[in-house]
C-alpha positions as CSV (number, residue, x, y, z in Angstrom):
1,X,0.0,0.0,0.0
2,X,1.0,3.7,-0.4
3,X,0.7,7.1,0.9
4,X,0.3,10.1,-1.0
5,X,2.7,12.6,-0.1
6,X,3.8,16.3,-1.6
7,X,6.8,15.5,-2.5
8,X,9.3,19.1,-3.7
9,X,11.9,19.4,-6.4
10,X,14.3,22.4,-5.8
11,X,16.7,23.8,-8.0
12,X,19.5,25.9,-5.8
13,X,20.7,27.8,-9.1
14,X,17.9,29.1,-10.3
15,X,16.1,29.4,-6.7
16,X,13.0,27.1,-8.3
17,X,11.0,24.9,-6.8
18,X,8.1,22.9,-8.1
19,X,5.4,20.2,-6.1
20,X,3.9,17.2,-6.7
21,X,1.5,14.8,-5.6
22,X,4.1,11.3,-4.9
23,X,2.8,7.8,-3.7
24,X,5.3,6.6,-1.3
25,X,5.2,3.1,0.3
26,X,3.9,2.7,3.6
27,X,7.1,0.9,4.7
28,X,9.2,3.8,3.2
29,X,11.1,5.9,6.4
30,X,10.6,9.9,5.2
31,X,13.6,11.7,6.5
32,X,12.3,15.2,8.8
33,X,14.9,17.4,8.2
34,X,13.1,19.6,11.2
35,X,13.5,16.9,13.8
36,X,17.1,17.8,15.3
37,X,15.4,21.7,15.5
38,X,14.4,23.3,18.7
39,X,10.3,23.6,18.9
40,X,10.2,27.1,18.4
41,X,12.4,27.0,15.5
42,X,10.7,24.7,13.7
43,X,7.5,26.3,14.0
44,X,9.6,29.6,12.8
45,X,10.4,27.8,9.6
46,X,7.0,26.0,9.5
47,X,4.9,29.3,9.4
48,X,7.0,30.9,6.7
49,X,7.7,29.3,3.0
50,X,10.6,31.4,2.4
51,X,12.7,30.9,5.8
52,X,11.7,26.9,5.6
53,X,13.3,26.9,1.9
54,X,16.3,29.1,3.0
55,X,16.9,26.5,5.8
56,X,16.6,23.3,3.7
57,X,19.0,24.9,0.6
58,X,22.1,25.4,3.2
59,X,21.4,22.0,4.7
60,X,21.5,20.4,0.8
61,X,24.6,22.6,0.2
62,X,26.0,22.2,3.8
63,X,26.0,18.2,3.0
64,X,27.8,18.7,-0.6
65,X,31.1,19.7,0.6
């Protein structure tokens, strides 16, 4: 069985991101890149698009060198 999740592409040249509906198995483990993150800093980057996608491009380029 599967779960629909939104899954994001993101492009950290051109600053593009686009969404999509995504079936993911049930027995699939999802990754929270939020969960290390105090509470209120989550919920920071939770209630605001821009600061979430700012945090998730310098993880992605944090981990590529």
């Amino acid at each position: 069985m599967f779960e629909r999740c939104i899954g994001l592409a993101w492009c950290s040249s051109c600053r593009i991101y686009s969404g999509n509906m995504v079936h993911v198995s049930r027995n699939q483990v999802l990754v929270d890149a939020l969960a290390s993150l105090p509470r209120d800093q989550r919920e920071r980057l939770a209630h605001s698009e821009t600061r979430l996608i700012d945090f998730l491009d310098r993880q992605a380029r944090g981990s590529r060198g």
